[in-house]
ZADO-1210 file (C-alpha; in nm, 4 decimals, padded with zeros to 6 digits):
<atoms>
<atom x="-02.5841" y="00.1948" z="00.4765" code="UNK" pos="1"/>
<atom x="-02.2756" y="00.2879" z="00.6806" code="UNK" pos="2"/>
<atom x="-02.0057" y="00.0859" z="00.8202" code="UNK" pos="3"/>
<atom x="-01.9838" y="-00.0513" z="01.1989" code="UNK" pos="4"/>
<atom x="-01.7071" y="00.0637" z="01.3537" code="UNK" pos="5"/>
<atom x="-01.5749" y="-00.2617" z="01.3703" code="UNK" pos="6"/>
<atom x="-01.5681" y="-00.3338" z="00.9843" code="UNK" pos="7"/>
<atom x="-01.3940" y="00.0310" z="00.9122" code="UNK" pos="8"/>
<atom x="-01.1492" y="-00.1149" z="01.1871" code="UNK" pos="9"/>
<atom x="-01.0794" y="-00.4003" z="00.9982" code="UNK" pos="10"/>
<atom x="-01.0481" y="-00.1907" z="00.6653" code="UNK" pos="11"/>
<atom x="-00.8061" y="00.0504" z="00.8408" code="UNK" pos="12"/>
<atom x="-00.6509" y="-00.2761" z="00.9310" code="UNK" pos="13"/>
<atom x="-00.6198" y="-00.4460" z="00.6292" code="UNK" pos="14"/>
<atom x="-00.4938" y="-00.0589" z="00.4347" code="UNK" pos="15"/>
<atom x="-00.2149" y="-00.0031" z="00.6879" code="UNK" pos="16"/>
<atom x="-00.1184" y="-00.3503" z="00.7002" code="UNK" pos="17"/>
<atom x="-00.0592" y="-00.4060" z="00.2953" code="UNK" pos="18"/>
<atom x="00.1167" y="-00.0536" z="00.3071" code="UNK" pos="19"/>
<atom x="00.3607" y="-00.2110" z="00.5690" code="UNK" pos="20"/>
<atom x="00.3960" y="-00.5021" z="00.4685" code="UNK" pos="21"/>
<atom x="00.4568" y="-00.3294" z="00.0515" code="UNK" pos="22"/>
<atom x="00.7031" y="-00.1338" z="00.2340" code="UNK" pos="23"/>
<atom x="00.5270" y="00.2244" z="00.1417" code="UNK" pos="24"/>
<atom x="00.5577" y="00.2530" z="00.5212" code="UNK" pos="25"/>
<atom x="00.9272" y="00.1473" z="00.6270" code="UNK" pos="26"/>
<atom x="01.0751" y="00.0484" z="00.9549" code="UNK" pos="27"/>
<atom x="01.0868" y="00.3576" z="01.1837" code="UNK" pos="28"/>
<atom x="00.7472" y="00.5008" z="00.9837" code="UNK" pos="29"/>
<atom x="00.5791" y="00.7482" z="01.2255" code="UNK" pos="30"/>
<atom x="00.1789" y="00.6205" z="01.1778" code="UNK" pos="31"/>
<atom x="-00.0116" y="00.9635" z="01.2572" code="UNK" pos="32"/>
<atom x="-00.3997" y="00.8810" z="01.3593" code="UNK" pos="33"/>
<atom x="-00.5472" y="01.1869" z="01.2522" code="UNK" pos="34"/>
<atom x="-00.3942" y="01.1725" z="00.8953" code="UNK" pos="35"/>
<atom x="-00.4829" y="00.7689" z="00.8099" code="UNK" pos="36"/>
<atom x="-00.8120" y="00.8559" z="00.9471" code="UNK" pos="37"/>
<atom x="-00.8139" y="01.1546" z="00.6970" code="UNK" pos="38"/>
<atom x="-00.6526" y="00.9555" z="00.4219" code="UNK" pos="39"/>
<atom x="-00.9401" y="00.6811" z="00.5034" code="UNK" pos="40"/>
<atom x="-01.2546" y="00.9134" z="00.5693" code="UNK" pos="41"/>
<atom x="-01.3488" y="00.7515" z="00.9156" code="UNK" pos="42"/>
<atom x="-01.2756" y="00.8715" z="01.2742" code="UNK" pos="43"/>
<atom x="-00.9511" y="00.7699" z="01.4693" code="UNK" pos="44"/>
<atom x="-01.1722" y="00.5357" z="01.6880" code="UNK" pos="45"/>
<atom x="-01.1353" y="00.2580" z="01.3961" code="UNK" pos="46"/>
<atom x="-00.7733" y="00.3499" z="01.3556" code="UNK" pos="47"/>
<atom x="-00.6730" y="00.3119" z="01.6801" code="UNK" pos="48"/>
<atom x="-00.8411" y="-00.0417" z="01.7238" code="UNK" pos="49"/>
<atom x="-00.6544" y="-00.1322" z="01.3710" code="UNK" pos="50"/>
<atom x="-00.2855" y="-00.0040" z="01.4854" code="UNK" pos="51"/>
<atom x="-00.4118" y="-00.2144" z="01.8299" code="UNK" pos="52"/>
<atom x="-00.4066" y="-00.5226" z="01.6205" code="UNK" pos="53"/>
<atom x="-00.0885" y="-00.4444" z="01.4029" code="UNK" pos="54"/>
<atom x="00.0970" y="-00.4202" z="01.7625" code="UNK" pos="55"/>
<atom x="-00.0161" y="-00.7154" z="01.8853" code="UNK" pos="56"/>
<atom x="00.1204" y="-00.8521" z="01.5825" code="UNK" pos="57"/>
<atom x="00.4803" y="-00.6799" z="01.6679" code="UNK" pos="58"/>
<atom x="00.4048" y="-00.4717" z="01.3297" code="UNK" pos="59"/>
<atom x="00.3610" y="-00.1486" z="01.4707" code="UNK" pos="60"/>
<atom x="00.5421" y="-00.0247" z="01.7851" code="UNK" pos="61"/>
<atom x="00.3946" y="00.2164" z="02.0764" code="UNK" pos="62"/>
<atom x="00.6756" y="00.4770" z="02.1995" code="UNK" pos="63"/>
<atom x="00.6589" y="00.7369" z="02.4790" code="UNK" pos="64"/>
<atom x="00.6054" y="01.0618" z="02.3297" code="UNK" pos="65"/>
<atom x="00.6529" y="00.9706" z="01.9933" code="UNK" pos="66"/>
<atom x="00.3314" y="00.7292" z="01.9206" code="UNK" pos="67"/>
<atom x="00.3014" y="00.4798" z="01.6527" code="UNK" pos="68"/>
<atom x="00.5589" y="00.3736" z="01.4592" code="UNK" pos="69"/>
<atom x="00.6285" y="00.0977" z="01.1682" code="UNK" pos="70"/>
<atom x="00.8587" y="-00.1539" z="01.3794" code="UNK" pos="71"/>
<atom x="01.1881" y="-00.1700" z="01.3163" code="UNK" pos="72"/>
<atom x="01.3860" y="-00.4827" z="01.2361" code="UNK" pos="73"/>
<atom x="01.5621" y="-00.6344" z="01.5019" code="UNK" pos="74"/>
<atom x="01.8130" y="-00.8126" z="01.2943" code="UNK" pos="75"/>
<atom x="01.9866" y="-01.0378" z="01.5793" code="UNK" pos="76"/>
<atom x="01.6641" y="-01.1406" z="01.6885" code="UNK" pos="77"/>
<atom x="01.5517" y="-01.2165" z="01.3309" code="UNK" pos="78"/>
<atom x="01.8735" y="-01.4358" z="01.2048" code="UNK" pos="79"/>
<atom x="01.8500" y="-01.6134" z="01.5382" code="UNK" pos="80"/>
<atom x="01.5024" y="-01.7065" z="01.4877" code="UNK" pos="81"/>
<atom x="01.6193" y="-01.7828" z="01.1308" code="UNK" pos="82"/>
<atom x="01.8635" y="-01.9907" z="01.2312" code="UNK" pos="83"/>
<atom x="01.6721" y="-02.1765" z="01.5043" code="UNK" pos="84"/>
<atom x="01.3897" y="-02.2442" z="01.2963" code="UNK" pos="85"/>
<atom x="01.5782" y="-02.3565" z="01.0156" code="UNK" pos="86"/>
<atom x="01.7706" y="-02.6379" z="01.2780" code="UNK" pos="87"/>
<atom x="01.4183" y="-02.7631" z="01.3980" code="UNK" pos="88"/>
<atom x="01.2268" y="-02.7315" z="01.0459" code="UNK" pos="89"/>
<atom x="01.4647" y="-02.9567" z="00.9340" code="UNK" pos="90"/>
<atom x="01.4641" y="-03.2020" z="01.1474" code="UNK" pos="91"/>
<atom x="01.0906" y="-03.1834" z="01.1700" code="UNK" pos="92"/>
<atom x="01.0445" y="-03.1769" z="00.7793" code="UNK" pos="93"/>
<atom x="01.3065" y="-03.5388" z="00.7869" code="UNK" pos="94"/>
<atom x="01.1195" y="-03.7040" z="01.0505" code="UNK" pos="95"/>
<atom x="00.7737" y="-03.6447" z="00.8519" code="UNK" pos="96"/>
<atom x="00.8511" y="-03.7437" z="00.5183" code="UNK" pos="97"/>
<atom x="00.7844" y="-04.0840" z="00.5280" code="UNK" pos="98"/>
<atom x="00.4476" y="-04.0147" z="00.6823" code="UNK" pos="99"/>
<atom x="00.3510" y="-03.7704" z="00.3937" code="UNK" pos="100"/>
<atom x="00.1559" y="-03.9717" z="00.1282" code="UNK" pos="101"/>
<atom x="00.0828" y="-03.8577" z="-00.2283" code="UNK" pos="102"/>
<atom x="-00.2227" y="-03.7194" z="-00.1592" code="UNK" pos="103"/>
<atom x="00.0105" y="-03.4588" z="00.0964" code="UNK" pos="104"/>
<atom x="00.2892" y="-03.3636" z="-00.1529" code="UNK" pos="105"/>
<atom x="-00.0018" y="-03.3156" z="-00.4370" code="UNK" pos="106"/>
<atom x="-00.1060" y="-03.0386" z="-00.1960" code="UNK" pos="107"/>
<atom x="00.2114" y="-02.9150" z="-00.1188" code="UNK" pos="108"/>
<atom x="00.2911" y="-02.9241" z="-00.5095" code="UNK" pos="109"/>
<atom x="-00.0444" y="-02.7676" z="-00.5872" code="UNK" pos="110"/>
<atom x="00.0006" y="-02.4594" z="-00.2858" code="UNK" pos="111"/>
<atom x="00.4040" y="-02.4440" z="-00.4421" code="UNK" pos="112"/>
<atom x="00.2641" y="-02.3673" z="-00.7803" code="UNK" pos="113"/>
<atom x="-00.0018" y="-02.1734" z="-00.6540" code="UNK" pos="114"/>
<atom x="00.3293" y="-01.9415" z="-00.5533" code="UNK" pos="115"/>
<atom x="00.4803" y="-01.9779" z="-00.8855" code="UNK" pos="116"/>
<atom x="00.1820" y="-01.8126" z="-01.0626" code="UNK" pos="117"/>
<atom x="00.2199" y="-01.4889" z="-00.8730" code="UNK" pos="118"/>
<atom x="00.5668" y="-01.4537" z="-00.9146" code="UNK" pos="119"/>
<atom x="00.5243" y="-01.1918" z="-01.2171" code="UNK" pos="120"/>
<atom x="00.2847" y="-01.0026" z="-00.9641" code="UNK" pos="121"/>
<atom x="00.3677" y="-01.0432" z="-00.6571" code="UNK" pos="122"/>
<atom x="00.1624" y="-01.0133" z="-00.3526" code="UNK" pos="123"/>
<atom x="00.3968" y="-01.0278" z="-00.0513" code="UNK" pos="124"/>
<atom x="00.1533" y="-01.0968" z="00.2272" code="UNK" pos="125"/>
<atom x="-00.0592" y="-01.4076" z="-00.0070" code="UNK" pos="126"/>
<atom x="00.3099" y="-01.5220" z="-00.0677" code="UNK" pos="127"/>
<atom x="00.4251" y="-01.5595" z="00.2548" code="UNK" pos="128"/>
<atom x="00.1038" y="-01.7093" z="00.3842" code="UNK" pos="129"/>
<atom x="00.1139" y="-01.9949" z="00.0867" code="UNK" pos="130"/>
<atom x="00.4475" y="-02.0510" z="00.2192" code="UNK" pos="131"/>
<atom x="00.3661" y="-02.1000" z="00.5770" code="UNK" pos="132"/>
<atom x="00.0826" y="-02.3136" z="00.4164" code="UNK" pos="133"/>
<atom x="00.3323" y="-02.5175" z="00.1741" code="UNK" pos="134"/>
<atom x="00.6277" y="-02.6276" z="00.5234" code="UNK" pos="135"/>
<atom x="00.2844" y="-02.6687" z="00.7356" code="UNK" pos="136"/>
<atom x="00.2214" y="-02.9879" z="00.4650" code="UNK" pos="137"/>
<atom x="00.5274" y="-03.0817" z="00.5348" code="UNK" pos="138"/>
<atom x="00.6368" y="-03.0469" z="00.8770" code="UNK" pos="139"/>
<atom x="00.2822" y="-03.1451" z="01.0240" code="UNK" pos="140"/>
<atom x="00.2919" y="-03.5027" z="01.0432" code="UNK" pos="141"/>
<atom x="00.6115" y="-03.4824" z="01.2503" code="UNK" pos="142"/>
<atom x="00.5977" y="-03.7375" z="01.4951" code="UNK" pos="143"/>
<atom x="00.8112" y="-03.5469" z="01.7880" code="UNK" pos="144"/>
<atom x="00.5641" y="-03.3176" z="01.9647" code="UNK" pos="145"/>
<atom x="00.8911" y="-03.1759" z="02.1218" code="UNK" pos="146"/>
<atom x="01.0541" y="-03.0686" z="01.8081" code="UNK" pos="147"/>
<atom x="00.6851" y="-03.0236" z="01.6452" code="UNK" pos="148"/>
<atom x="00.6732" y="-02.7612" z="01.9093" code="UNK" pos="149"/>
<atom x="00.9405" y="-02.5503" z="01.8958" code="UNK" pos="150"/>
<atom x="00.8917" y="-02.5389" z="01.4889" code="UNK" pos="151"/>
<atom x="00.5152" y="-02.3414" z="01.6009" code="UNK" pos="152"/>
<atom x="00.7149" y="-02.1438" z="01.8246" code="UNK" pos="153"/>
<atom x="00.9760" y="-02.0419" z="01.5782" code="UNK" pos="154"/>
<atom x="00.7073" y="-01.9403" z="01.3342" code="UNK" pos="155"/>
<atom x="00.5155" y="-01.7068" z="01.5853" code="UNK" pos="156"/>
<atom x="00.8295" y="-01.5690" z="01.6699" code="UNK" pos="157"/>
<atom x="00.9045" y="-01.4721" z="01.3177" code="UNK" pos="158"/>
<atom x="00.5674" y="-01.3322" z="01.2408" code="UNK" pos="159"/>
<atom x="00.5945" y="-01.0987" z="01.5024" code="UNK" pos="160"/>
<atom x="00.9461" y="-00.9623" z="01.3634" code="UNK" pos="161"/>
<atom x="00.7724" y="-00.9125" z="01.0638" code="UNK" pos="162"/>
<atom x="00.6356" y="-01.0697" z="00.7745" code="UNK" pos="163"/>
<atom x="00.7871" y="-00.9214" z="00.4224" code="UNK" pos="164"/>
<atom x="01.0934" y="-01.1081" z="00.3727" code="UNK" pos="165"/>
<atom x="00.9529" y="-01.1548" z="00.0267" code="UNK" pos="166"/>
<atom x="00.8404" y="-00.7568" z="-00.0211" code="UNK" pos="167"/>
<atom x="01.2215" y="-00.6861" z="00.0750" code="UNK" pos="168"/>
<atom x="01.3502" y="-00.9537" z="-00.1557" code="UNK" pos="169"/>
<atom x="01.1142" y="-00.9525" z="-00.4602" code="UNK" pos="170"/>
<atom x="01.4346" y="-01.1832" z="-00.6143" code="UNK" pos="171"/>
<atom x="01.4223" y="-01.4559" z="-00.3212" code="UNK" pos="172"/>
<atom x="01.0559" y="-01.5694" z="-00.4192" code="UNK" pos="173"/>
<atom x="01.1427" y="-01.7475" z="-00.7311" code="UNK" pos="174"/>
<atom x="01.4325" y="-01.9301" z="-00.5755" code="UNK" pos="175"/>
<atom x="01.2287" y="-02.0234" z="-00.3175" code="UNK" pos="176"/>
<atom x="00.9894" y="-02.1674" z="-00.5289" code="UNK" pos="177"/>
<atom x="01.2480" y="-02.3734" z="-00.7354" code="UNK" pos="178"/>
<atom x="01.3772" y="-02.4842" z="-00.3949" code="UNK" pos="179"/>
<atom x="01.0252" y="-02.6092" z="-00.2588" code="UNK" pos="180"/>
<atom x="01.0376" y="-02.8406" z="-00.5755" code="UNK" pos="181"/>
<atom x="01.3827" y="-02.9866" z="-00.4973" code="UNK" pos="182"/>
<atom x="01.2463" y="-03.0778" z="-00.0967" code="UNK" pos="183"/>
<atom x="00.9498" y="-03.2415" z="-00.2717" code="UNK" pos="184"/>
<atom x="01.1312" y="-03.4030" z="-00.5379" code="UNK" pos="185"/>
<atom x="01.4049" y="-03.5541" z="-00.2287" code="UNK" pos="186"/>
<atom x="01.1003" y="-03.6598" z="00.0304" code="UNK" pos="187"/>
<atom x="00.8895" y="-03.8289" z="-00.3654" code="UNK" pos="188"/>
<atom x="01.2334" y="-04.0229" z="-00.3991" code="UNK" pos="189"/>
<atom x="01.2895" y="-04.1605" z="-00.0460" code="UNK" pos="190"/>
<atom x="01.6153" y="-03.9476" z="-00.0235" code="UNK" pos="191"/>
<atom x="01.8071" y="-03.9962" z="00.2981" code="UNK" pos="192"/>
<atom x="01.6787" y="-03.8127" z="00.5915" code="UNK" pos="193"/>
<atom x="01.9945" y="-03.6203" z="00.6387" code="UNK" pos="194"/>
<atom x="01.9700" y="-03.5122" z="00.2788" code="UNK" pos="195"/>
<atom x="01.6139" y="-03.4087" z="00.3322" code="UNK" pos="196"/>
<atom x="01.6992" y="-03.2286" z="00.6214" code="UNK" pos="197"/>
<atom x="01.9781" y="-03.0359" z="00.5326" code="UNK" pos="198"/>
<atom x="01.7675" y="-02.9488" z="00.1829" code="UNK" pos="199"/>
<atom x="01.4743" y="-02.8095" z="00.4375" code="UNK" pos="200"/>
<atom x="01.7388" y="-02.6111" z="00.6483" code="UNK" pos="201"/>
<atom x="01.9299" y="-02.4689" z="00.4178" code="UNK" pos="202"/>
<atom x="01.6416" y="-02.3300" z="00.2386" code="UNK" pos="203"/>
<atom x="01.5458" y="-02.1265" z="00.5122" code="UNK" pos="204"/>
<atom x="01.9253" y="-02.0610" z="00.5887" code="UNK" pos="205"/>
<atom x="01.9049" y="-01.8651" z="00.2470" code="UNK" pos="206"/>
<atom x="01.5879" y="-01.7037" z="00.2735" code="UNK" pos="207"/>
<atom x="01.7893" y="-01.5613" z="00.6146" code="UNK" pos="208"/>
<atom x="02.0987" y="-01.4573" z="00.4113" code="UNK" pos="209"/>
<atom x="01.8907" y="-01.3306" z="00.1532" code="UNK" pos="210"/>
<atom x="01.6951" y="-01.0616" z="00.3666" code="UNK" pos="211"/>
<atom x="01.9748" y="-00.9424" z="00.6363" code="UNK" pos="212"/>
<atom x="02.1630" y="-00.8458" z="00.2634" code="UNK" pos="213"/>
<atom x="01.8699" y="-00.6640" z="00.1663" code="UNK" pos="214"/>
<atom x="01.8438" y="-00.4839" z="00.5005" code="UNK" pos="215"/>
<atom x="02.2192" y="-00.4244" z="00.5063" code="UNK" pos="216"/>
<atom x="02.2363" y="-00.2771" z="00.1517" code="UNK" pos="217"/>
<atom x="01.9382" y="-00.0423" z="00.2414" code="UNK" pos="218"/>
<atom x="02.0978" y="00.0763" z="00.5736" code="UNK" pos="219"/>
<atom x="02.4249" y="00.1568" z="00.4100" code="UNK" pos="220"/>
<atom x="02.2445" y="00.3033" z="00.1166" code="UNK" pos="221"/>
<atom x="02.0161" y="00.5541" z="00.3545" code="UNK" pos="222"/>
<atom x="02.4201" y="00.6191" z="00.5424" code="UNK" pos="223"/>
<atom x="02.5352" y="00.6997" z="00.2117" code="UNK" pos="224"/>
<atom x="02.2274" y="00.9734" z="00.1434" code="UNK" pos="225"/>
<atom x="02.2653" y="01.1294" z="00.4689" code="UNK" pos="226"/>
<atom x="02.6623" y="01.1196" z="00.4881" code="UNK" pos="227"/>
</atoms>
């Protein structure tokens, strides 16, 4: 029985996605349609829908003359989406806390550990997307629709910029883990909003610092090879 078009799209998908997003293809990565569909024994039809989908995700980038390539970082855009999120996240996370009940923070606990498990081998993509789950738990309940808002945007924003913080920072996933357990310990022991707040903020203030390091290291280590 032979695959639909469709599902070889989505398997082209899903192999170029986990091959940007394991950094095999980098930033700037020229994605050549005849040789995937080679590599993947299917026409370009399917591979052309898939790379359709990563650019609608602001993974892959279309350029004149050149084709596909693996998006490059945007760094300013990136740390001020950082930054902005981590503002509104806060606030958001603060303002929710005394809505969360236990049954809530078990989940959040339960999705947290879920992420400490695959620390030793980690999966990039499944860790990011239990950490969207594990602020979603807490930053849901928010009250504000306003601020509520703006914390969605933020996180479409930084899904199009790209998604492997944790692929480029392998290090930053434990911390981050240890760190979810601190937010839930504060919000479990009625901290002070402020404290709860700044805890939720920071957090993704360090994630930030943590990847435009990693970015800046590599760029000055790819000068140093070509210099």
């Amino acid at each position: 029985m032979t695959m639909t078009t469709a599902s070889k799209s989505e398997v082209a998908y899903e192999w170029i996605r986990s091959r940007i997003t394991g950094h095999m293809f980098s930033p700037g990565y020229r994605l050549v349609l005849g040789s995937i569909a080679e590599d993947l024994k299917m026409s370009v039809v399917p591979v052309r829908e898939a790379i359709r989908r990563l650019e609608a995700e602001g993974l892959v980038t279309f350029e004149r003359n050149v084709g596909a390539r693996v998006t490059l970082v945007d760094e300013s855009e990136y740390a001020h989406t950082m930054q902005t999120l981590g503002l509104v996240e806060g606030c958001a996370t603060a303002l929710s806390a005394p809505l969360l009940d236990e049954a809530a923070l078990d989940e959040a606990a339960r999705i947290n550990e879920r992420m400490a498990q695959m620390l030793d081998h980690l999966d990039a993509h499944a860790f990011t997307e239990l950490n969207r789950q594990f602020h979603s738990v807490l930053f849901e309940p928010c009250p504000n629709p306003h601020l509520l808002d703006l914390v969605h945007r933020g996180w479409s924003r930084l899904s199009g910029i790209r998604d492997t913080t944790f692929a480029s920072v392998p290090g930053r996933a434990q911390h981050s883990v240890e760190e979810h357990t601190q937010i839930l310990e504060l919000i479990r022991a009625g901290a002070d909003p402020l404290e709860i707040e700044l805890a939720a903020r920071n957090h993704r203030w360090r994630t930030m610092d943590a990847f435009l390091d990693a970015l800046h290291t590599r760029s000055a280590q790819t000068t140093g090879e070509h210099s």
